[in-house]
C-alpha positions as a LaTeX table, in Angstrom:
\begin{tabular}{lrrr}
\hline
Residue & $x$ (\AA) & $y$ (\AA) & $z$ (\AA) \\
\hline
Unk1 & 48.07 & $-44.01$ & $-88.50$ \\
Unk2 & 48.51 & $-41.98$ & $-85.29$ \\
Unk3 & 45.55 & $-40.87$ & $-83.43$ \\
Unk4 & 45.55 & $-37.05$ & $-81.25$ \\
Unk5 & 43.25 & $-36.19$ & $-79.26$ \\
Unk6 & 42.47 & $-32.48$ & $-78.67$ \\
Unk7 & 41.26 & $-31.70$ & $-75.07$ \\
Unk8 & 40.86 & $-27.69$ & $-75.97$ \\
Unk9 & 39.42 & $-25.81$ & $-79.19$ \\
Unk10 & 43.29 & $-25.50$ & $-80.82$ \\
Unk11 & 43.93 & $-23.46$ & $-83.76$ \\
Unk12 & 43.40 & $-25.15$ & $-87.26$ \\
Unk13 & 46.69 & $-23.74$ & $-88.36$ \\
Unk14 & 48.60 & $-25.99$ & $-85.73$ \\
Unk15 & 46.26 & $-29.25$ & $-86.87$ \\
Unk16 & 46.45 & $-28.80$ & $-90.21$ \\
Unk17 & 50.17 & $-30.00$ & $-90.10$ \\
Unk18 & 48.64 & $-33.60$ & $-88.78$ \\
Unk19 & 48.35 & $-34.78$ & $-92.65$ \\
Unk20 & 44.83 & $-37.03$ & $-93.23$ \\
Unk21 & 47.29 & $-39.83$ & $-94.88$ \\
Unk22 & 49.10 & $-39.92$ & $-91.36$ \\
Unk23 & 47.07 & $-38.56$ & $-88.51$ \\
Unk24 & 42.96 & $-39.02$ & $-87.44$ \\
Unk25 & 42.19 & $-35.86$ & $-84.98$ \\
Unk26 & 39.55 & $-35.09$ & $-82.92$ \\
Unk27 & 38.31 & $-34.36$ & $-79.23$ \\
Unk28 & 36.51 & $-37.75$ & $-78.81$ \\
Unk29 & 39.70 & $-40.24$ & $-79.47$ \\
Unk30 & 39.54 & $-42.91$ & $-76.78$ \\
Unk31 & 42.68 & $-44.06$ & $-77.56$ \\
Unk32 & 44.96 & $-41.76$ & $-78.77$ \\
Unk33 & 48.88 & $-41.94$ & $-79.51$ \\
Unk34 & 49.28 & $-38.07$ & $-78.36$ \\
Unk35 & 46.76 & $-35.31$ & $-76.92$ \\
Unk36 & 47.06 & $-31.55$ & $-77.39$ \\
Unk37 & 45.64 & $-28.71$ & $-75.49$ \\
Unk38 & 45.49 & $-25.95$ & $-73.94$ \\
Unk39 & 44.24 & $-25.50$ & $-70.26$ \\
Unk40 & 42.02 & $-28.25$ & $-69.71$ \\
Unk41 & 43.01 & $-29.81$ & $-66.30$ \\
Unk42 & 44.15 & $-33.07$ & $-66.59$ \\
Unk43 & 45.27 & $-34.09$ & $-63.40$ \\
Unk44 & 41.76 & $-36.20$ & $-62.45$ \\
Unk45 & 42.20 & $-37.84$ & $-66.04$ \\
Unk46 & 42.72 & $-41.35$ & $-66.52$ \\
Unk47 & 45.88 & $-41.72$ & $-68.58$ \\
Unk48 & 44.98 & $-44.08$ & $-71.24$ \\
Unk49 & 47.54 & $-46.66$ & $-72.23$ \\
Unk50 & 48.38 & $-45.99$ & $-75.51$ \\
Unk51 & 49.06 & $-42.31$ & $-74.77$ \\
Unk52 & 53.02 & $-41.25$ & $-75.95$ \\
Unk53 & 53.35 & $-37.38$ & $-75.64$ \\
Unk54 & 51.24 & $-34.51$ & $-74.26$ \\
Unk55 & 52.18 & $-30.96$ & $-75.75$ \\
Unk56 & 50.45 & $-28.24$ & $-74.28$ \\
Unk57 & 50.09 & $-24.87$ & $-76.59$ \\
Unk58 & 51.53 & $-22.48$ & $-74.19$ \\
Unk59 & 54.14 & $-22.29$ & $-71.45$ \\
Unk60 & 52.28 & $-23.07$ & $-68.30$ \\
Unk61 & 51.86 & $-26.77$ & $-67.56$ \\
Unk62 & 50.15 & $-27.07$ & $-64.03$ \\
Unk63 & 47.34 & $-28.56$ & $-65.39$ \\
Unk64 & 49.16 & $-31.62$ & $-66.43$ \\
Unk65 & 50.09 & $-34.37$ & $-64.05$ \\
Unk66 & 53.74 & $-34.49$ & $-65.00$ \\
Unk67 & 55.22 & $-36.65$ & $-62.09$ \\
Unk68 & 52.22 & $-39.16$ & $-63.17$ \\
Unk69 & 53.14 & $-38.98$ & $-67.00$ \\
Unk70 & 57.04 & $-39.19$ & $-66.26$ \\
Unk71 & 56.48 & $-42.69$ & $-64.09$ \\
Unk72 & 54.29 & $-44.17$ & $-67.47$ \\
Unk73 & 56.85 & $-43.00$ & $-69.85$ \\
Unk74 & 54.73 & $-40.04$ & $-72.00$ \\
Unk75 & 56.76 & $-37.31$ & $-73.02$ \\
Unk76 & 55.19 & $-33.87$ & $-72.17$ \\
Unk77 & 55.99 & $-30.97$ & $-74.04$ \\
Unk78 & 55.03 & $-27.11$ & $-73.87$ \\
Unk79 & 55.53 & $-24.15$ & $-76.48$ \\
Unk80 & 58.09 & $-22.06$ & $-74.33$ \\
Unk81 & 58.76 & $-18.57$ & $-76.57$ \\
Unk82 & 55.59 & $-19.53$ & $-79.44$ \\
Unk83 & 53.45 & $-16.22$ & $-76.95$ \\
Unk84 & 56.47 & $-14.23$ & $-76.02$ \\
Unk85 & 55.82 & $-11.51$ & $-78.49$ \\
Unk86 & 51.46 & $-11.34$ & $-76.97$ \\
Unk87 & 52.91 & $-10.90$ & $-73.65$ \\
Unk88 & 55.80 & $-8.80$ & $-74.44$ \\
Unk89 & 53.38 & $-6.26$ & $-76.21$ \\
Unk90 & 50.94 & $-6.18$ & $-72.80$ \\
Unk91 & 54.25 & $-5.76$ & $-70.56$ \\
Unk92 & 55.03 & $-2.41$ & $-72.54$ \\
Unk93 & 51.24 & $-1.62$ & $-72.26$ \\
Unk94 & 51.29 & $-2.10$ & $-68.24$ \\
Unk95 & 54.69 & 0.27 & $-68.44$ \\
Unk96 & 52.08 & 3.17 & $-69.75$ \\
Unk97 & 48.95 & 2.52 & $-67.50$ \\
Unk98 & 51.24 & 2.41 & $-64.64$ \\
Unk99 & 52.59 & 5.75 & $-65.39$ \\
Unk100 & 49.98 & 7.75 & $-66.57$ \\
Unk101 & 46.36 & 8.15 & $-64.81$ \\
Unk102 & 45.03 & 6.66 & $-68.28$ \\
Unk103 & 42.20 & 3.69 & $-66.86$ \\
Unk104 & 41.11 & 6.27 & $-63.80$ \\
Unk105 & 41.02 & 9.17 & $-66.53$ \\
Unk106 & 38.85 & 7.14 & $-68.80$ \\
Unk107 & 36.57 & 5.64 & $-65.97$ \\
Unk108 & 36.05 & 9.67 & $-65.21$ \\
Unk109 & 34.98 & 10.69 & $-68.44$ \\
Unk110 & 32.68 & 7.60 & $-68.46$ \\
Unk111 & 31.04 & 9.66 & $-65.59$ \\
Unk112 & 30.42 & 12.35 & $-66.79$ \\
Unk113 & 28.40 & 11.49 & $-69.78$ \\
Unk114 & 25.12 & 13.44 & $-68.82$ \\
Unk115 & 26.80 & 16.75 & $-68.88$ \\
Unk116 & 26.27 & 17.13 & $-72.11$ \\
Unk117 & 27.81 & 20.24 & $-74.26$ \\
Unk118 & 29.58 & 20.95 & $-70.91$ \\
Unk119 & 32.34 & 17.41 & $-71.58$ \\
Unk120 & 34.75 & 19.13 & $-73.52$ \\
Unk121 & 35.24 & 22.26 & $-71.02$ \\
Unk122 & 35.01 & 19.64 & $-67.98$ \\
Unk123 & 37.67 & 17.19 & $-69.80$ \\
Unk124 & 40.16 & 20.68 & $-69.52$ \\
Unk125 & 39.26 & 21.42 & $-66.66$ \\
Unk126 & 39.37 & 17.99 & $-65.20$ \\
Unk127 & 42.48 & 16.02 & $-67.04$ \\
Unk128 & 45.39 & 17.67 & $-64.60$ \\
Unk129 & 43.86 & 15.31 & $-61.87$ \\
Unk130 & 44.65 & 12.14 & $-64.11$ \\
Unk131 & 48.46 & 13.46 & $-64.91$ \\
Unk132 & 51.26 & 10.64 & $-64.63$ \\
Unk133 & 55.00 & 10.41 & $-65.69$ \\
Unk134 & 56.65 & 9.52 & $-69.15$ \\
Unk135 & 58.95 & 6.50 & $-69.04$ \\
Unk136 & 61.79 & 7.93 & $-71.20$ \\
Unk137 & 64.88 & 7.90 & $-69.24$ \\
Unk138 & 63.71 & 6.07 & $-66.28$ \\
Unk139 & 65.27 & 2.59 & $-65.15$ \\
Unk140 & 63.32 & $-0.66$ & $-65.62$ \\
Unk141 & 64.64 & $-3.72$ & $-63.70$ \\
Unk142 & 63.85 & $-6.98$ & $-65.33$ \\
Unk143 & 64.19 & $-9.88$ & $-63.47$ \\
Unk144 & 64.78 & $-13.31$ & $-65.59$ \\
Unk145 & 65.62 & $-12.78$ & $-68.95$ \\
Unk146 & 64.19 & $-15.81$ & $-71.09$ \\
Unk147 & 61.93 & $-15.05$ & $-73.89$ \\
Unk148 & 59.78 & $-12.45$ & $-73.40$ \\
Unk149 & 62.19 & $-10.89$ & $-70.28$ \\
Unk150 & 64.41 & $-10.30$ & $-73.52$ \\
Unk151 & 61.73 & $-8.80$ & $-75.64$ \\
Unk152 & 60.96 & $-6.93$ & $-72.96$ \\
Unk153 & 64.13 & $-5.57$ & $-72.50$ \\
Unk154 & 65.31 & $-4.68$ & $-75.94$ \\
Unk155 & 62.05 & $-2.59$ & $-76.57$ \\
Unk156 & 62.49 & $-0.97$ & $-73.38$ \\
Unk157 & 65.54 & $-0.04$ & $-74.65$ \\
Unk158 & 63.75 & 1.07 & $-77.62$ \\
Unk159 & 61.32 & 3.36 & $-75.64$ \\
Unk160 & 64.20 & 5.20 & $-74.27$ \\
Unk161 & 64.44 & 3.61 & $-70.54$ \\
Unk162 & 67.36 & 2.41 & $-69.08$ \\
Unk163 & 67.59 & $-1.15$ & $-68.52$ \\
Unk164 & 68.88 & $-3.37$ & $-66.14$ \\
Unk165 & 68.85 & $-7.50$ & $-66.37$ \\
Unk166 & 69.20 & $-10.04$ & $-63.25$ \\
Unk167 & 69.19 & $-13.50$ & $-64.44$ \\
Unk168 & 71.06 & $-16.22$ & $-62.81$ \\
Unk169 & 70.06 & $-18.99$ & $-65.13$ \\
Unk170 & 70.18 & $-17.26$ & $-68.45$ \\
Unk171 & 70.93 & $-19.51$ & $-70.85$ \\
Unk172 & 72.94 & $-19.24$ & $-73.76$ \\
Unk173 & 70.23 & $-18.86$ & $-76.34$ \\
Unk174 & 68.07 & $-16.09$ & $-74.32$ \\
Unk175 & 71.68 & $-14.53$ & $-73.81$ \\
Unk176 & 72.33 & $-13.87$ & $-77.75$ \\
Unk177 & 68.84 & $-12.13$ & $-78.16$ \\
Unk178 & 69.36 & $-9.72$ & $-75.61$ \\
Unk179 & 70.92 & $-5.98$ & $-76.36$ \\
Unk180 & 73.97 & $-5.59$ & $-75.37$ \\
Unk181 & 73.11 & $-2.10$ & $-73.94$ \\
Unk182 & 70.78 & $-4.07$ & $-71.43$ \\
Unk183 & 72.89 & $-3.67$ & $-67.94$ \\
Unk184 & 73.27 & $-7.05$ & $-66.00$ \\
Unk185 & 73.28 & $-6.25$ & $-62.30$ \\
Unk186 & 75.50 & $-7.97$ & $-59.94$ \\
Unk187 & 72.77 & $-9.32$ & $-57.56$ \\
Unk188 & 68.81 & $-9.09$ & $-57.32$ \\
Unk189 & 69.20 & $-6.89$ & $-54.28$ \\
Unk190 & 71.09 & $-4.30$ & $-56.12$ \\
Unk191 & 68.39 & $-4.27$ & $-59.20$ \\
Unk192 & 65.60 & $-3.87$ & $-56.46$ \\
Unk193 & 67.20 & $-0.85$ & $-54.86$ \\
Unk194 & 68.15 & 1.37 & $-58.42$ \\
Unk195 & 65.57 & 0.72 & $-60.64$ \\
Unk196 & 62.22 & 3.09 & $-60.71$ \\
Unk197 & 59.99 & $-0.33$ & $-62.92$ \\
Unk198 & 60.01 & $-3.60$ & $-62.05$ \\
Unk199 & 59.20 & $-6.15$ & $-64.62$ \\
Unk200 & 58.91 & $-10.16$ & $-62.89$ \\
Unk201 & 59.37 & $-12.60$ & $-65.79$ \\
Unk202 & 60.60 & $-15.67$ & $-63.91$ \\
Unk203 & 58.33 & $-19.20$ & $-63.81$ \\
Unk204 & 56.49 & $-20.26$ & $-60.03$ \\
Unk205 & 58.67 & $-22.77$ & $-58.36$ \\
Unk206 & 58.25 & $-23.96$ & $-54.89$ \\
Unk207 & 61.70 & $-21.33$ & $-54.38$ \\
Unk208 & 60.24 & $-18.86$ & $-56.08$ \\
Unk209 & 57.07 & $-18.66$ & $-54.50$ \\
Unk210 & 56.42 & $-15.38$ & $-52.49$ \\
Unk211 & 59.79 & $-14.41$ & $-53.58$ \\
Unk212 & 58.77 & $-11.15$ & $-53.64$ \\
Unk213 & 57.46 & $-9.70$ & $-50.25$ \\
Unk214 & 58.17 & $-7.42$ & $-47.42$ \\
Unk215 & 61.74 & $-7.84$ & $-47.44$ \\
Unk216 & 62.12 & $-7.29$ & $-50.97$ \\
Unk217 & 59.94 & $-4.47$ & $-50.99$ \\
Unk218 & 62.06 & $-2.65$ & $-48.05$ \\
Unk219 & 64.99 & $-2.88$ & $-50.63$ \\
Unk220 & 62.87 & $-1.08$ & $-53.36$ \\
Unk221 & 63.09 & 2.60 & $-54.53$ \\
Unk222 & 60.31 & 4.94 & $-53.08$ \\
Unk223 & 57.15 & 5.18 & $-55.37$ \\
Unk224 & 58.41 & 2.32 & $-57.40$ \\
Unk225 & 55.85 & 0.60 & $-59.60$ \\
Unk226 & 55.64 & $-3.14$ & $-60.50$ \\
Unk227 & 54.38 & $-5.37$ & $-63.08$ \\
Unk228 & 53.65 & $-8.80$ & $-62.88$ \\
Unk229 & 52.54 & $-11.10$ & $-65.92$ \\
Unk230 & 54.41 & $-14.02$ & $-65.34$ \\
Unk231 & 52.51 & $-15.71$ & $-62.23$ \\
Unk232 & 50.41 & $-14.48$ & $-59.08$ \\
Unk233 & 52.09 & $-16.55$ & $-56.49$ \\
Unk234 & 55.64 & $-15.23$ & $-57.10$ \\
Unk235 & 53.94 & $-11.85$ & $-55.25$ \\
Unk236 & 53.10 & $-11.73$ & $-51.50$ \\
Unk237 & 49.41 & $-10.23$ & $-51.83$ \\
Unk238 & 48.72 & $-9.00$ & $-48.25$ \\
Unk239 & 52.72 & $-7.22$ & $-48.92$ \\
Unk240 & 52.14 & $-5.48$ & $-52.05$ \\
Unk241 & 48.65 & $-4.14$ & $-50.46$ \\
Unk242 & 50.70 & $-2.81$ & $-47.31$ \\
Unk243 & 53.81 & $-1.48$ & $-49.77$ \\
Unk244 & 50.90 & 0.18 & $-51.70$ \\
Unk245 & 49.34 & 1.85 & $-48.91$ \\
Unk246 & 52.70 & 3.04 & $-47.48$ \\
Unk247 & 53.98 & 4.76 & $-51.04$ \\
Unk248 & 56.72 & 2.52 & $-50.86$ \\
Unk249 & 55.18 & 1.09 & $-54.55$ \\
Unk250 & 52.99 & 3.19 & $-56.32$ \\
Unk251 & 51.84 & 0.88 & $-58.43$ \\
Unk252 & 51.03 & $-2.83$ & $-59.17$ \\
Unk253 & 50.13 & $-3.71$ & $-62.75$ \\
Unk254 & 49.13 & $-7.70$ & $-62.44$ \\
Unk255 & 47.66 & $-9.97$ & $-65.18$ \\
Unk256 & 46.49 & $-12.63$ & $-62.12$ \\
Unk257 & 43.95 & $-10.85$ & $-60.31$ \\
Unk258 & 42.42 & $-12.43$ & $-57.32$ \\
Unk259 & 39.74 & $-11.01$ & $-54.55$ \\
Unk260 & 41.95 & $-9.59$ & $-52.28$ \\
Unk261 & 43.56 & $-7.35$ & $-54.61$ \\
Unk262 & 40.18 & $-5.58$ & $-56.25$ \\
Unk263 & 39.40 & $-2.14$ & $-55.37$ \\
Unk264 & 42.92 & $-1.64$ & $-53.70$ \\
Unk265 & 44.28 & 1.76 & $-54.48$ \\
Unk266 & 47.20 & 1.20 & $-57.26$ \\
Unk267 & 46.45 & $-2.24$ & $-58.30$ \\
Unk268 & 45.81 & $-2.08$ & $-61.87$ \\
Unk269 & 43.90 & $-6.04$ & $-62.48$ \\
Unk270 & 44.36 & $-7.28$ & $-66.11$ \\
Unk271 & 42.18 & $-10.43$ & $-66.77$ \\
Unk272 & 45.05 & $-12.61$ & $-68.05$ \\
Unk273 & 45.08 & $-11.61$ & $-70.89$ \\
Unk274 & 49.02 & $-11.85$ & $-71.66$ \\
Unk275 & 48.86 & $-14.30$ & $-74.26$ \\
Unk276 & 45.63 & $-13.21$ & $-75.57$ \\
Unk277 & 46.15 & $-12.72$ & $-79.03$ \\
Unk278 & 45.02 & $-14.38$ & $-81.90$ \\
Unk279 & 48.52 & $-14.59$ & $-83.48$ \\
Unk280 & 50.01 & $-15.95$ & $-80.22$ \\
Unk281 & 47.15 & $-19.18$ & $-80.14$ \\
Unk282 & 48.26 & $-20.01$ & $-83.63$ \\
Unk283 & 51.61 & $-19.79$ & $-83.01$ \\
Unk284 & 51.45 & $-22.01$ & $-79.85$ \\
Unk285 & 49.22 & $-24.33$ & $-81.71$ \\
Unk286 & 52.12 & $-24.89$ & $-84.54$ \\
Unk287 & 54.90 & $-25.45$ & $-82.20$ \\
Unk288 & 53.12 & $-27.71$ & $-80.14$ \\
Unk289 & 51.81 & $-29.61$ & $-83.08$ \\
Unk290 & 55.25 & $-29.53$ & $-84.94$ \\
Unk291 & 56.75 & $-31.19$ & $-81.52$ \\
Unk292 & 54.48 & $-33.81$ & $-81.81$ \\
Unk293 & 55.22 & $-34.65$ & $-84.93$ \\
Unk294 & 58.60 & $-34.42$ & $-84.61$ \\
Unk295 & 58.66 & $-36.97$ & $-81.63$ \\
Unk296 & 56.05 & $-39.40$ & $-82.88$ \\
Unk297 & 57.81 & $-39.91$ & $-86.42$ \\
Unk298 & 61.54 & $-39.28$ & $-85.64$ \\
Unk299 & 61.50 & $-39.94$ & $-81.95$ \\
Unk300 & 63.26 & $-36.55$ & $-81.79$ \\
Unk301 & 62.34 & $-34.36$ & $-78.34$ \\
Unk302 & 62.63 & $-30.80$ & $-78.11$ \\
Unk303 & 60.67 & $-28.26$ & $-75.45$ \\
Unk304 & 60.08 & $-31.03$ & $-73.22$ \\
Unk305 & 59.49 & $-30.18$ & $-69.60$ \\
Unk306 & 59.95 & $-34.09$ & $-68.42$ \\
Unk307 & 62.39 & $-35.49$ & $-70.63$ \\
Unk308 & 65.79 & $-34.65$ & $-71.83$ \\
Unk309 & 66.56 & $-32.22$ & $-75.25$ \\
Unk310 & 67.49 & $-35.23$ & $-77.50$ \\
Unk311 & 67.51 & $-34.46$ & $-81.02$ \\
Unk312 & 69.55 & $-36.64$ & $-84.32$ \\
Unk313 & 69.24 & $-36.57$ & $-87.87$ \\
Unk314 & 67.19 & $-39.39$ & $-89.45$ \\
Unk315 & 69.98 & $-41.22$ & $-91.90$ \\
Unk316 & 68.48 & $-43.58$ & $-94.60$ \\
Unk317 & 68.90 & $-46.94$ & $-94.71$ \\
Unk318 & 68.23 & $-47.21$ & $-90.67$ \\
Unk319 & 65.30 & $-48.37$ & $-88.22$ \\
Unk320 & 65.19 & $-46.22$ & $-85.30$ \\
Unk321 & 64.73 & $-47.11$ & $-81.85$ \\
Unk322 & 63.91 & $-45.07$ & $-78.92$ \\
Unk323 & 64.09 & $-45.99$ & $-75.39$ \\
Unk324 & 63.47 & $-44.24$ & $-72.10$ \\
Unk325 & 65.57 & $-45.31$ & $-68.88$ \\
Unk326 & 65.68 & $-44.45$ & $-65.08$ \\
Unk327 & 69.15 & $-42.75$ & $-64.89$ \\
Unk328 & 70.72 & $-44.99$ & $-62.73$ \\
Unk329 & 74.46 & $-46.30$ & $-63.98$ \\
Unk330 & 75.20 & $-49.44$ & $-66.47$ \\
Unk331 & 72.05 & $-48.78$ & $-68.24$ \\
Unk332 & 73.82 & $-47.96$ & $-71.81$ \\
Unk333 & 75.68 & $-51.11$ & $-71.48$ \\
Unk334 & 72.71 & $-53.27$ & $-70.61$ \\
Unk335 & 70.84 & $-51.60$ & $-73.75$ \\
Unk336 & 73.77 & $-52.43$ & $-76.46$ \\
Unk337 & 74.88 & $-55.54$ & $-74.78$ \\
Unk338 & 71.03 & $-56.72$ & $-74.94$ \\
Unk339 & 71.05 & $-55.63$ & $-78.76$ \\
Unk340 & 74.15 & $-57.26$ & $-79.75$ \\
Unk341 & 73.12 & $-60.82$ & $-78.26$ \\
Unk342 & 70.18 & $-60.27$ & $-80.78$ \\
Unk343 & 72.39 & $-59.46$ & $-83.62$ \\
Unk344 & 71.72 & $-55.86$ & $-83.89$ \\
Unk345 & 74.35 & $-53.28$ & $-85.07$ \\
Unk346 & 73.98 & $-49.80$ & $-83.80$ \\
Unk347 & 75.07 & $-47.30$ & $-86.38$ \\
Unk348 & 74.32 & $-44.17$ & $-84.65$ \\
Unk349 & 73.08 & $-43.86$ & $-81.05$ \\
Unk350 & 72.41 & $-40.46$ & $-78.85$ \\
Unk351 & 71.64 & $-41.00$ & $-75.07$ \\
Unk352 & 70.56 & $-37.98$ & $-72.70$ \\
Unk353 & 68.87 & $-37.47$ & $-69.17$ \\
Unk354 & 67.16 & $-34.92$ & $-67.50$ \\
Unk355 & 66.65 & $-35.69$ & $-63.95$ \\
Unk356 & 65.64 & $-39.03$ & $-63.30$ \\
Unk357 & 65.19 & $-39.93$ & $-66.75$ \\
Unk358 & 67.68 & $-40.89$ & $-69.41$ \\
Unk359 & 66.22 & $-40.96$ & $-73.08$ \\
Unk360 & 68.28 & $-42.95$ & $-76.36$ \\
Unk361 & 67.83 & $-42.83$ & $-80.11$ \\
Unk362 & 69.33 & $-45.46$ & $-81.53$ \\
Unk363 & 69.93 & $-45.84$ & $-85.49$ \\
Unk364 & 70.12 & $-49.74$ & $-86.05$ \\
Unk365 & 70.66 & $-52.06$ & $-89.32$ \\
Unk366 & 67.84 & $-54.50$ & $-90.12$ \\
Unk367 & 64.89 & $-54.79$ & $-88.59$ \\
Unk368 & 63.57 & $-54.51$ & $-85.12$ \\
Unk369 & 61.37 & $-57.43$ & $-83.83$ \\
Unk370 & 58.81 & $-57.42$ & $-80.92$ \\
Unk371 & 61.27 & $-60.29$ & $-79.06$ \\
Unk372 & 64.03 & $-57.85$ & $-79.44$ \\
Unk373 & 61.85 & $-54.97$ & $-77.59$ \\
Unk374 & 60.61 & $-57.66$ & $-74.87$ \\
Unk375 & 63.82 & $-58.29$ & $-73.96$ \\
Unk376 & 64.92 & $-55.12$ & $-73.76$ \\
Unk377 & 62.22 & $-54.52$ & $-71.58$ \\
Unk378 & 63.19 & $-57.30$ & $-69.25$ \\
Unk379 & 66.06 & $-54.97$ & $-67.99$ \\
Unk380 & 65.59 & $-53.32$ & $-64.57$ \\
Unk381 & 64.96 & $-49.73$ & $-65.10$ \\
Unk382 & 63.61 & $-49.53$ & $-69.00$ \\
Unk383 & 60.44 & $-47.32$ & $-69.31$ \\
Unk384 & 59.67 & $-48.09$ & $-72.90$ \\
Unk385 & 61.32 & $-49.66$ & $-76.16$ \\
Unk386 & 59.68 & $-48.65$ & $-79.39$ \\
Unk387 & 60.43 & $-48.73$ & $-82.76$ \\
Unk388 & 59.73 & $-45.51$ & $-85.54$ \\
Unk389 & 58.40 & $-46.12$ & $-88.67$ \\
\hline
\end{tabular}
């Protein structure tokens, strides 16, 4: 029986696909094969021994120490796409606050509550201060176009705006959900300088950090308005405020407030609330479930951010073996030569890395003892041996 440990209230809808038969679940598991969660921070957390796979629900995985979980061997995986639809919606909703005087306008009428019989004739009178801009027919620059930069862009499209797409990393999958009406610009620099919206959908890396800042903004339209839900450090804060103050962006719709940027003319603070949604915490919670699953009963690994894509079809009549390597050369030959010399026969094997790890399944006839695993854990380099089912 495996055991998963939940270190966040996750949705039953993911756990109910750990079966009773198979799977004991709770928060207080001292010992458990796999944990899910959400944002609890992990990173102060002993790591207990038996511990296999992490999967956080949702796409963000700072709080997990992944360099720490790598070097023991546990497979972490996130739920990249399961809350693209949650934050997709909220992008198109910053689009319309941005443009029209709506959160000022209602924060007015708010204020004018002991007038009495006079609202109405005040609203009239009052309403042409809070006027804004429809979005029909203006240009929206998206840059990165994974999930939800897609979604993004293809109901942009929908709204009547003209889009444009940078992406130097799009992958093949993100590529065949986007509209082909989308426009893919030639550079970043050129999408800063045509584009009236900006919508930032790319992930916080050490390069992207700051990435955009005084420079950038220089390259921007006049009056050109910005939304950010993907992560507050990919904006300079002290450059936005001075680009807001200057007109040079008119607005700055971000879903990561922080001090500096409350009660600044133009900055329109959302409380994180991007993947906010009922429907988007269930959905995480499945995928991240299903990937446990997956991994602790077929060995297969998909969405992980530490280890390789490595996915093949359980066959009957086969034990399977997984084993994770440092991706250093002669490691596939060690690993067969080591199961031959114990009289194994592979009959199906996949091997991929990521980085510096290299991950195998390997489909073998008869049966798997714990000598055979010691040994292969004798070679120089092996993370772990294990046998499934």
């Amino acid at each position: 029986m495996f055991k998963i440990q939940t270190l966040n209230k996750i949705s039953p809808k993911g756990l109910d696909l750990f079966t009773r038969d198979n799977y004991e679940v709770a928060s207080e598991i001292g010992t458990p094969d796999a944990i899910v969660l959400r944002s609890f921070k992990m990173h102060d957390m002993e790591l207990p021994q038996t511990l296999c796979a992490i999967a956080r629900a949702g796409a963000g995985t700072n709080n997990i120490p992944i360099d720490r979980c790598s070097e023991k061997g546990i497979v972490v995986f996130n739920t990249p796409g399961a809350n693209a639809n949650a934050v997709k919606e909220i992008v198109l909703a910053g689009l319309l606050l941005a443009s029209r005087g709506i959160i000022e306008g209602v924060e007015w009428v708010q204020s004018i509550k002991e007038e009495g019989d006079k609202v109405p004739a005040l609203v009239e009178k009052g309403k042409s201060q809070f006027a804004g801009h429809e979005i029909k027919g203006k240009k929206l620059g998206i840059v990165g176009l994974g999930a939800i930069g897609a979604m993004v862009a293809n109901d942009a499209l929908a709204l009547g705006m003209e889009v444009i797409g940078y992406d130097p990393y799009l992958s093949v999958d993100a590529a065949w959900e986007l509209s082909s009406d989308v426009q893919k610009a030639t550079g970043l620099e050129t999408l800063l300088s045509d584009v009236d919206y900006l919508s930032i959908h790319v992930p916080l890396l050490e390069s992207t950090k700051e990435m955009f800042n005084s420079e950038k903004f220089a390259m921007m339209k006049e009056g050109i308005r910005i939304l950010n839900f993907a992560r507050g450090g990919l904006v300079n804060n002290d450059d936005i405020k001075a680009a807001l103050a200057s007109g040079k962006v008119s607005s700055y719709v971000t879903d990561f407030p922080s001090a500096d940027l409350l009660g600044v003319k133009g900055v329109i603070p959302i409380p994180h609330l991007g993947a906010s949604t009922a429907e988007s915490e269930e959905n995480c919670a499945v995928m991240a479930s299903q990937q446990i699953k997956d991994f602790l009963e077929t060995g297969n690994i998909r969405n992980s951010v530490n280890f390789p894509t490595c996915e093949l079809p359980v066959k009957a009549g086969y034990k399977r073996l997984i084993i994770a390597n440092k991706n250093i050369p002669n490691m596939i030959s060690e690993i067969t030569t080591s199961l031959a010399d114990n009289g194994i026969n592979i009959g199906d094997m996949l091997n991929k890395s990521k980085g510096d790890i290299a991950y195998n399944i390997i489909d073998v006839d008869g049966e798997v003892g714990s000598e055979v695993l010691d040994r292969l854990l004798e070679i120089n380099g092996i993370i772990f041996a294990k046998v499934i089912g």
